[in-house]
PyMOL CGO cylinders between C-alpha atoms (Angstrom):
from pymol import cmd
from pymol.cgo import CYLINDER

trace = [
    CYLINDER, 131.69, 81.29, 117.89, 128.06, 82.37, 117.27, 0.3, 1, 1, 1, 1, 1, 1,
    CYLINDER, 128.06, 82.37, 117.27, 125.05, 80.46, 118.88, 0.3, 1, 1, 1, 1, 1, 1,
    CYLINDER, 125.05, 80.46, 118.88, 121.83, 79.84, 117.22, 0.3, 1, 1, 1, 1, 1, 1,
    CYLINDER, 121.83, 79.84, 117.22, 118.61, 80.68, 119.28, 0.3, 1, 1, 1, 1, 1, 1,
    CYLINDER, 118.61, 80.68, 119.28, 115.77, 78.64, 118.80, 0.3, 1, 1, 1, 1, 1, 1,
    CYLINDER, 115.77, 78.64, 118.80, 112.26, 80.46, 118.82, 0.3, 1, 1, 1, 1, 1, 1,
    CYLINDER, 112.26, 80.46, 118.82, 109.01, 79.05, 119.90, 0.3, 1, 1, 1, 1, 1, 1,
    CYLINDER, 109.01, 79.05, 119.90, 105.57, 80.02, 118.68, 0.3, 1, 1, 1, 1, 1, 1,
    CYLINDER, 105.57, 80.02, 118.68, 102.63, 78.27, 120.69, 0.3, 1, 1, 1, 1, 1, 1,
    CYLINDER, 102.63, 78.27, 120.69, 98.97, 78.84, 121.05, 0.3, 1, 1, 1, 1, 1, 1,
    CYLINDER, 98.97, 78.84, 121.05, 96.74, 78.71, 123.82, 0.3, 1, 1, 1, 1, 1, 1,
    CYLINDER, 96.74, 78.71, 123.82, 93.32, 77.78, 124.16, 0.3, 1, 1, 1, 1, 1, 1,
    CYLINDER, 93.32, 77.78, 124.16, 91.60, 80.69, 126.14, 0.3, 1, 1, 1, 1, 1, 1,
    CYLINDER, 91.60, 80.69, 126.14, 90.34, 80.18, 129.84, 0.3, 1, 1, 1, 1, 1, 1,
    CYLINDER, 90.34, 80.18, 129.84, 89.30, 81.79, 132.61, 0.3, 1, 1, 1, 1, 1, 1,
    CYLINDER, 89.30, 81.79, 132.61, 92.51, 81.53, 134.06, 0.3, 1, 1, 1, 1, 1, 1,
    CYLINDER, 92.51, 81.53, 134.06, 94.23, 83.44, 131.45, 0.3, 1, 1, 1, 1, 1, 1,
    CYLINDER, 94.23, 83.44, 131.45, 91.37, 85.87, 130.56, 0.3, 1, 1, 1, 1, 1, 1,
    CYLINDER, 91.37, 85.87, 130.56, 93.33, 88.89, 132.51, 0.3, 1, 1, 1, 1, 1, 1,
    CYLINDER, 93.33, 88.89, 132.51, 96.00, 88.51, 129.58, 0.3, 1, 1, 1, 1, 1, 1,
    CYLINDER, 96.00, 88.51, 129.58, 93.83, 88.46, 127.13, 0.3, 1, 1, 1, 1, 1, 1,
    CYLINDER, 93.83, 88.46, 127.13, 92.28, 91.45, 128.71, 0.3, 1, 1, 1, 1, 1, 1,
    CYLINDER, 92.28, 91.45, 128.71, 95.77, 93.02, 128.96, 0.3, 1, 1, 1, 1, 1, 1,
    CYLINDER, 95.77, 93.02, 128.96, 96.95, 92.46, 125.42, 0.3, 1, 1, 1, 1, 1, 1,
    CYLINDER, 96.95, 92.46, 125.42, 93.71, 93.83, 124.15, 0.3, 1, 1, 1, 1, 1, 1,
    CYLINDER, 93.71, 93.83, 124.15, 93.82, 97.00, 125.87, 0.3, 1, 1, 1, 1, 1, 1,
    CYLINDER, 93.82, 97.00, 125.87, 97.59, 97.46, 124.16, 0.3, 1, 1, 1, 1, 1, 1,
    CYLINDER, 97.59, 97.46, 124.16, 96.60, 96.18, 121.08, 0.3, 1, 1, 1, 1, 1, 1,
    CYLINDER, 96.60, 96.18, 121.08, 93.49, 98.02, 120.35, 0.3, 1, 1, 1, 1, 1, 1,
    CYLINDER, 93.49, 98.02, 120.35, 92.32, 101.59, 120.48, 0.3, 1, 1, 1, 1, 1, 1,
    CYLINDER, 92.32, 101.59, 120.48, 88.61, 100.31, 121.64, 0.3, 1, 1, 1, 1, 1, 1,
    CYLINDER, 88.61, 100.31, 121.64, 87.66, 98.77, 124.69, 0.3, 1, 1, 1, 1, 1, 1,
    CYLINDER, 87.66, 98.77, 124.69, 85.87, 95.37, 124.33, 0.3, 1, 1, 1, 1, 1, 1,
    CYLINDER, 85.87, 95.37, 124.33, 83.00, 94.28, 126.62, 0.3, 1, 1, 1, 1, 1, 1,
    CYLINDER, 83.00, 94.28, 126.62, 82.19, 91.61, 128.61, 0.3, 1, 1, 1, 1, 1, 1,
    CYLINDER, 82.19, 91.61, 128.61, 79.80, 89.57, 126.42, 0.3, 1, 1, 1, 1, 1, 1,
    CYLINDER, 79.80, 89.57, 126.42, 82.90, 89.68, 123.87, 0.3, 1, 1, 1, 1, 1, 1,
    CYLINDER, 82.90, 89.68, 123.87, 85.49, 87.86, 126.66, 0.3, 1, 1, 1, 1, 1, 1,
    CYLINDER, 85.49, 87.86, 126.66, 82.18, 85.63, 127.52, 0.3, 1, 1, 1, 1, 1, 1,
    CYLINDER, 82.18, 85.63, 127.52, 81.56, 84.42, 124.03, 0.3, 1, 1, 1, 1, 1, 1,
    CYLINDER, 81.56, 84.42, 124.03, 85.56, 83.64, 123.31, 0.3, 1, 1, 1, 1, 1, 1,
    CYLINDER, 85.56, 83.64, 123.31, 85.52, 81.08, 125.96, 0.3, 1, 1, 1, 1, 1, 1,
    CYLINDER, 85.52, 81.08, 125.96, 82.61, 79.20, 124.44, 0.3, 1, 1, 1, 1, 1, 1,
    CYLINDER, 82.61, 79.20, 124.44, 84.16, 75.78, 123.75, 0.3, 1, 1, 1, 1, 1, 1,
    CYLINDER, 84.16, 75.78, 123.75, 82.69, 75.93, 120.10, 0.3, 1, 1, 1, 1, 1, 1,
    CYLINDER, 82.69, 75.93, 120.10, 85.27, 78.92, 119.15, 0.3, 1, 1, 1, 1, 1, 1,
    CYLINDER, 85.27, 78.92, 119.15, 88.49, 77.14, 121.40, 0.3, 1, 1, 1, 1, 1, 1,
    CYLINDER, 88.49, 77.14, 121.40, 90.38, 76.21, 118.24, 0.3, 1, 1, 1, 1, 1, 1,
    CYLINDER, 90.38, 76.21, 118.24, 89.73, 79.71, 116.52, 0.3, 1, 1, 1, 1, 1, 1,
    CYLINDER, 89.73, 79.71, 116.52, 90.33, 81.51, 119.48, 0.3, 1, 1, 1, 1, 1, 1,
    CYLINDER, 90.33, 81.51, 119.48, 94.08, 81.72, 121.26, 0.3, 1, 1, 1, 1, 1, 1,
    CYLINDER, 94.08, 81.72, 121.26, 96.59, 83.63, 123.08, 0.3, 1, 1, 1, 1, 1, 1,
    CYLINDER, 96.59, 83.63, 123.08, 99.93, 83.68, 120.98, 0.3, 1, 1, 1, 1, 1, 1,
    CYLINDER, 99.93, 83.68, 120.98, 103.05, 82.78, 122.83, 0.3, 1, 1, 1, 1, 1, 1,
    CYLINDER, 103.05, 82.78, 122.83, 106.81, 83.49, 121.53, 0.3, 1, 1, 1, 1, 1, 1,
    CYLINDER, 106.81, 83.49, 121.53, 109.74, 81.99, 124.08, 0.3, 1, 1, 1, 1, 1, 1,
    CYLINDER, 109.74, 81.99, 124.08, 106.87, 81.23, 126.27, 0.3, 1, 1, 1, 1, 1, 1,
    CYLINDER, 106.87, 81.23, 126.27, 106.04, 85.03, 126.79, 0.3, 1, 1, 1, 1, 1, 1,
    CYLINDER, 106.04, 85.03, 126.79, 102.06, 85.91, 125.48, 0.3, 1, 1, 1, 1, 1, 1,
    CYLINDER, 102.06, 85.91, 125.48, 102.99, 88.81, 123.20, 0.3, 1, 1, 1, 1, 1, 1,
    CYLINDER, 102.99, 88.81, 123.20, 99.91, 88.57, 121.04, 0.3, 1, 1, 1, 1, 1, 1,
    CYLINDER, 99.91, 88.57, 121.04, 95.66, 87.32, 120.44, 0.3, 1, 1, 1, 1, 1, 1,
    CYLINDER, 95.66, 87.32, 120.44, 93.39, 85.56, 117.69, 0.3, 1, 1, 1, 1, 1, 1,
    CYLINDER, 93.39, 85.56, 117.69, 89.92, 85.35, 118.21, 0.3, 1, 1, 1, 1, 1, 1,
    CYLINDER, 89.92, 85.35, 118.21, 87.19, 84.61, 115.91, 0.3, 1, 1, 1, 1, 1, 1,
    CYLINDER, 87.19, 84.61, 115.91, 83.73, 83.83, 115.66, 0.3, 1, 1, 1, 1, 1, 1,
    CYLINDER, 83.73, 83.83, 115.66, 81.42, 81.31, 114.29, 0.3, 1, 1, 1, 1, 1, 1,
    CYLINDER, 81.42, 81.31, 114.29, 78.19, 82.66, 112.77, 0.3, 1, 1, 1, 1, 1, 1,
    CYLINDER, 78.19, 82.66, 112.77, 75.36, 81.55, 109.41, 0.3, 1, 1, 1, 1, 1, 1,
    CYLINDER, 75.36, 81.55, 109.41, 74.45, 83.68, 107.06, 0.3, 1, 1, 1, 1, 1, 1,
    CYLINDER, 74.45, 83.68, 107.06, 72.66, 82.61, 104.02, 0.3, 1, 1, 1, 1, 1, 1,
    CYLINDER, 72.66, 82.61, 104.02, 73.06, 79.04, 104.31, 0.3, 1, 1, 1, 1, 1, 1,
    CYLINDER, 73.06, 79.04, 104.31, 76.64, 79.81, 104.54, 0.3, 1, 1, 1, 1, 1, 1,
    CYLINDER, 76.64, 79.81, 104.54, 78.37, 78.59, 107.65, 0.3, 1, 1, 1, 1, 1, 1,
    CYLINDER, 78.37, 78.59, 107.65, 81.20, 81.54, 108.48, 0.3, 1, 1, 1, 1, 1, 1,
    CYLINDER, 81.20, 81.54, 108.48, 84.09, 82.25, 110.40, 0.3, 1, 1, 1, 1, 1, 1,
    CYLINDER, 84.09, 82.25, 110.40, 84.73, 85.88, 111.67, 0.3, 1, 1, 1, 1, 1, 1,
    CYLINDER, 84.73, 85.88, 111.67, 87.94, 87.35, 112.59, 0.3, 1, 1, 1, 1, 1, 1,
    CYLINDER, 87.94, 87.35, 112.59, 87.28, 89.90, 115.29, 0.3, 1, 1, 1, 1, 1, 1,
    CYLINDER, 87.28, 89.90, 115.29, 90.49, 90.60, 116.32, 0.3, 1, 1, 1, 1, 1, 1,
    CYLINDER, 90.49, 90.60, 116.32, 93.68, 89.70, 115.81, 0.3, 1, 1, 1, 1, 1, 1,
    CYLINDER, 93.68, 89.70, 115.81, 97.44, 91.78, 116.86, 0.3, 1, 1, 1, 1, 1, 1,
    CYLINDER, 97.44, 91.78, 116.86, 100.64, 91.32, 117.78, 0.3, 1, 1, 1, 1, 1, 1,
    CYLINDER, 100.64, 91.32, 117.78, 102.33, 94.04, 120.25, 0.3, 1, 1, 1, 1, 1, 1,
    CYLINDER, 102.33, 94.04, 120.25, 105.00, 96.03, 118.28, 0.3, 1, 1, 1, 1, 1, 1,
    CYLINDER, 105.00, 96.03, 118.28, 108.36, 94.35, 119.53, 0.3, 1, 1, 1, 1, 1, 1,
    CYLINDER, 108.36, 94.35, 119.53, 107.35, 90.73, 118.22, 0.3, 1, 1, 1, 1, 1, 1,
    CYLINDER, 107.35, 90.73, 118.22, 106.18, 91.97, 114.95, 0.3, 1, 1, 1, 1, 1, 1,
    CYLINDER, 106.18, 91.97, 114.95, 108.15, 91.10, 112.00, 0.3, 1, 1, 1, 1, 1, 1,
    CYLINDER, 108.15, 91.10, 112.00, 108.91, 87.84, 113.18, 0.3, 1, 1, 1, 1, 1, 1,
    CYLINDER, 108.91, 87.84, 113.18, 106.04, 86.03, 111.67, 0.3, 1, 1, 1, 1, 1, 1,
    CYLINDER, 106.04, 86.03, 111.67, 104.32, 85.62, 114.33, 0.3, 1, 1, 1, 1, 1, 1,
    CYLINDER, 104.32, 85.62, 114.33, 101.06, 87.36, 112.60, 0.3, 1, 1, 1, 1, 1, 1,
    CYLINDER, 101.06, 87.36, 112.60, 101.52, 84.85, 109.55, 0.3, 1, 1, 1, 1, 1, 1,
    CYLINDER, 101.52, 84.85, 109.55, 101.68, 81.99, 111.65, 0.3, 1, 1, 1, 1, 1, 1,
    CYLINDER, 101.68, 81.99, 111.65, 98.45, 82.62, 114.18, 0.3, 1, 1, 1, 1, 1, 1,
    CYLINDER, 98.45, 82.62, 114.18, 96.53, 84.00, 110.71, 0.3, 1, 1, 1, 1, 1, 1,
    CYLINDER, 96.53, 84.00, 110.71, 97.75, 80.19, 108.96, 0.3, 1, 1, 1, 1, 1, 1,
    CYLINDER, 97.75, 80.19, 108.96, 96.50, 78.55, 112.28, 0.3, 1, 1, 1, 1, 1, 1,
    CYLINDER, 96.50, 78.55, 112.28, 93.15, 79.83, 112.27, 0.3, 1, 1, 1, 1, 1, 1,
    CYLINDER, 93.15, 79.83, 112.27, 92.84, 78.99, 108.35, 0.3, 1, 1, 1, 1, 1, 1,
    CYLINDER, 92.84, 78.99, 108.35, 94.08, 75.02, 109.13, 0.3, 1, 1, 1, 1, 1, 1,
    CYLINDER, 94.08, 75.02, 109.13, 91.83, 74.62, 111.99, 0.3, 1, 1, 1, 1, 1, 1,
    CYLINDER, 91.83, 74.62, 111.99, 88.82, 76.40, 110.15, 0.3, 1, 1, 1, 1, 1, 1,
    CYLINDER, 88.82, 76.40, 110.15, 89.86, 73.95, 107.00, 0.3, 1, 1, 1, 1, 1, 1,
    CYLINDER, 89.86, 73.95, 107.00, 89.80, 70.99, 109.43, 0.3, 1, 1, 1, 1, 1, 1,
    CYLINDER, 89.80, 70.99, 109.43, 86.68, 72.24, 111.15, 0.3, 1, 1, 1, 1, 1, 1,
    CYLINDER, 86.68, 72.24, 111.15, 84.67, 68.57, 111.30, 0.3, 1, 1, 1, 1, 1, 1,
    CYLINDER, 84.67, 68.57, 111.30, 81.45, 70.30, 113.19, 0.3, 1, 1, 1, 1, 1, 1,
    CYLINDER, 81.45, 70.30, 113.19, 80.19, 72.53, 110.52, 0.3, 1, 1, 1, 1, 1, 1,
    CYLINDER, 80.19, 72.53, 110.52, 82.02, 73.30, 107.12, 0.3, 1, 1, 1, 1, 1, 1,
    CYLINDER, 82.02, 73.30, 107.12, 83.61, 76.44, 106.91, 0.3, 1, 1, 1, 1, 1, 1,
    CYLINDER, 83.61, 76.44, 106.91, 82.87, 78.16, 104.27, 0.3, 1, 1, 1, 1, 1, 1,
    CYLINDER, 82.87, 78.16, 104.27, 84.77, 81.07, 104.64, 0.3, 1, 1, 1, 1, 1, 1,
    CYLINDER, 84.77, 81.07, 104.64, 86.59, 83.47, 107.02, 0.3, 1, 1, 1, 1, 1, 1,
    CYLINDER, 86.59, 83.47, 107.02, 86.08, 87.49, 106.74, 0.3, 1, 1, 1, 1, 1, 1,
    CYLINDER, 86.08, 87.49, 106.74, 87.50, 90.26, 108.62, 0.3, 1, 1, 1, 1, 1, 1,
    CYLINDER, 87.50, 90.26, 108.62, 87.06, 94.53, 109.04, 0.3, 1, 1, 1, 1, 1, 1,
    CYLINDER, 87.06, 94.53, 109.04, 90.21, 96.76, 108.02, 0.3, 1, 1, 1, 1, 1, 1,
    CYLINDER, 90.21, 96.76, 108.02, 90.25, 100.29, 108.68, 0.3, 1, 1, 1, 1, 1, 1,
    CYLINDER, 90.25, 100.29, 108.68, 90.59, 101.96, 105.47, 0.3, 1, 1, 1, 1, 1, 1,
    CYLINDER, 90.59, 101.96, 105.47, 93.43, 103.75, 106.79, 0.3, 1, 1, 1, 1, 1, 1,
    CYLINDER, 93.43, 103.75, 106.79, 95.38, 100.15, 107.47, 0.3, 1, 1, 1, 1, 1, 1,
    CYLINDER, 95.38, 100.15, 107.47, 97.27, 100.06, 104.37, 0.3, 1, 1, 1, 1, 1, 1,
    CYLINDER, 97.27, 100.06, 104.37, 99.83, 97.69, 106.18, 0.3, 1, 1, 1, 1, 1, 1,
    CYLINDER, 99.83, 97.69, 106.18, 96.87, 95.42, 107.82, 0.3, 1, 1, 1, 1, 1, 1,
    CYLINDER, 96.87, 95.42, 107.82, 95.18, 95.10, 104.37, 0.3, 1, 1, 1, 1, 1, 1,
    CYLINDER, 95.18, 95.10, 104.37, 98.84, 93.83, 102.55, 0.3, 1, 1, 1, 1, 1, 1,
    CYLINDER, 98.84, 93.83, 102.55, 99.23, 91.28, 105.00, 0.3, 1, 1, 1, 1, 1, 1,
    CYLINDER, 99.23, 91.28, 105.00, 95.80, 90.21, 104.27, 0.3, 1, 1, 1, 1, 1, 1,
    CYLINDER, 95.80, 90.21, 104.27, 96.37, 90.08, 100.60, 0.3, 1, 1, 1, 1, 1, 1,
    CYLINDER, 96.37, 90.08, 100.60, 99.41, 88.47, 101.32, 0.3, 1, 1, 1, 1, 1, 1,
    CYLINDER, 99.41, 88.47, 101.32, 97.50, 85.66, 102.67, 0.3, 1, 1, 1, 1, 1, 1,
    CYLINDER, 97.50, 85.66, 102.67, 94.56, 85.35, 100.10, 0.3, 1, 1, 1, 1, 1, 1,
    CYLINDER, 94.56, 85.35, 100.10, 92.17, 87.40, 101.45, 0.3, 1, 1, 1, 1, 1, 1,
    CYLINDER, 92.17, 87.40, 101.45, 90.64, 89.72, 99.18, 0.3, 1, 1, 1, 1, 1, 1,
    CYLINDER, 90.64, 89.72, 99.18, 88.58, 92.93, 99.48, 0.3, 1, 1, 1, 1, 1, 1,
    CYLINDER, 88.58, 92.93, 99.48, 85.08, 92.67, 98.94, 0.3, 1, 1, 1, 1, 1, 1,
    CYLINDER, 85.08, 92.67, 98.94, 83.64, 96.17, 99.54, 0.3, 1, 1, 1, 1, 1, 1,
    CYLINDER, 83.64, 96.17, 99.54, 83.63, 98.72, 101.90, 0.3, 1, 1, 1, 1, 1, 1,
    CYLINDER, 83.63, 98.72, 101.90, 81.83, 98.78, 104.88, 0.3, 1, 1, 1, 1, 1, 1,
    CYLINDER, 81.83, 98.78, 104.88, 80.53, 102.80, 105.61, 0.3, 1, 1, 1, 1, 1, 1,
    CYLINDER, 80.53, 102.80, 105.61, 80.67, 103.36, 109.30, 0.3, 1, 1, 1, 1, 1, 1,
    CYLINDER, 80.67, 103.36, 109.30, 81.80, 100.21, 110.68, 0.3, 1, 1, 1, 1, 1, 1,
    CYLINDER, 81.80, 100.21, 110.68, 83.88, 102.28, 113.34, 0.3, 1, 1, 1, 1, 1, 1,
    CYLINDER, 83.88, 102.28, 113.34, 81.53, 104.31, 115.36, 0.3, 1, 1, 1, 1, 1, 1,
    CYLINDER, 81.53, 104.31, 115.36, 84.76, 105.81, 117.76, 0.3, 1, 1, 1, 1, 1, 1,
    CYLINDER, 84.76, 105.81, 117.76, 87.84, 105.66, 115.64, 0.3, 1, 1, 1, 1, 1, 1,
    CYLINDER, 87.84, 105.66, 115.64, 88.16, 108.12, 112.23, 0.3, 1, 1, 1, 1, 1, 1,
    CYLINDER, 88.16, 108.12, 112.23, 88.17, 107.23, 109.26, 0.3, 1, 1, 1, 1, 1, 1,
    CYLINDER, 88.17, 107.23, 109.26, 85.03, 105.08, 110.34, 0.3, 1, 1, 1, 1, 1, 1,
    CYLINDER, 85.03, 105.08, 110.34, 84.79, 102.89, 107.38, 0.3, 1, 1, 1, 1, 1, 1,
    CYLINDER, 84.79, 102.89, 107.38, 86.84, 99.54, 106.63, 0.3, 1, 1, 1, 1, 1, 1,
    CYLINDER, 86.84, 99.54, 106.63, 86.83, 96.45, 103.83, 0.3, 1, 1, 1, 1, 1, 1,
    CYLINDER, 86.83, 96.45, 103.83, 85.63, 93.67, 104.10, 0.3, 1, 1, 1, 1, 1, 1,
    CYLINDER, 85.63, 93.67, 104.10, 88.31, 90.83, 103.59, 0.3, 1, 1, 1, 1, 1, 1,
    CYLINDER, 88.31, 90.83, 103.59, 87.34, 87.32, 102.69, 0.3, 1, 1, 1, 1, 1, 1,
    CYLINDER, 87.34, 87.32, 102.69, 89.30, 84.23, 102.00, 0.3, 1, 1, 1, 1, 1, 1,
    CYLINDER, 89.30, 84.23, 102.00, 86.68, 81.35, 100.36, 0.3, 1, 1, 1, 1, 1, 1,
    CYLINDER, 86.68, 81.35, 100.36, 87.72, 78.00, 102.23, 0.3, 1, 1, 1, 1, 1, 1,
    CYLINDER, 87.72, 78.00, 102.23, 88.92, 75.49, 99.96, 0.3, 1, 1, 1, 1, 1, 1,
    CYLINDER, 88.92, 75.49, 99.96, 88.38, 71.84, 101.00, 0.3, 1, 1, 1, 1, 1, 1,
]
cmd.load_cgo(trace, "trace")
């Protein structure tokens, strides 16, 4: 007799209250060490749909945040970071935050989103597929993005927002 598990994948709006996980998943997920003004600026209720703690079986086990910014008329949304610690990977989990950021940003009634754009170390191979996977495409090279990890360069990634 086999029994079928069902999975859930939820989001969470980020708050102070869960900030330490955040804070925790970060420091697994990513070789640098992110400052305060970055936790500050995710809880700023103009980013709360773009930025979220992932959550599989109720356990956090990943993070998506983003940031709004203009440039040249051209109303943007950053993805600063986004990871999934190594035992939940391959489950989709990466798929399904990266599709929820690109709904919400497609939905966003505020400002239009033009587009979203992200940094991949050059040395990411796997990062970069799963970007092209999803649309994104390189754009060029940014020299020296990295100033503590080698190789220091990554693309640039963009997906154009079609609405």
């Amino acid at each position: 007799m086999s029994t079928t598990v069902s999975t859930r994948i939820s989001f969470a709006s980020l708050t102070t209250h869960n900030l330490g996980t955040l804070k925790k998943l970060n420091s697994v997920l990513f070789p640098i060490a992110y400052t305060d003004r970055f936790y500050a600026d995710v809880l700023k209720s103009e980013v709360d749909e773009f930025c979220k703690l992932v959550y599989y079986n109720d356990i956090p086990v990943g993070t998506i945040c983003c940031r709004i910014e203009t440039k040249d008329n051209e109303t943007q949304l950053y993805l600063m970071t986004m990871g999934v610690l190594a035992p939940y990977r391959s489950r989709g989990l990466g798929s399904q935050s990266l599709q929820h950021i690109i709904d919400a940003a497609k939905s966003h009634i505020k400002t239009k989103i033009d587009k979203i754009y992200l940094h991949v170390q050059t040395s990411n191979g796997e990062a970069k597929k799963f970007y092209d996977k999803h649309g994104f495409e390189a754009v060029g090279i940014h020299k020296n993005y990295y100033k503590k990890l080698v190789p220091r360069d990554a693309w640039i990634m963009e997906l154009t927002i079609g609405q």
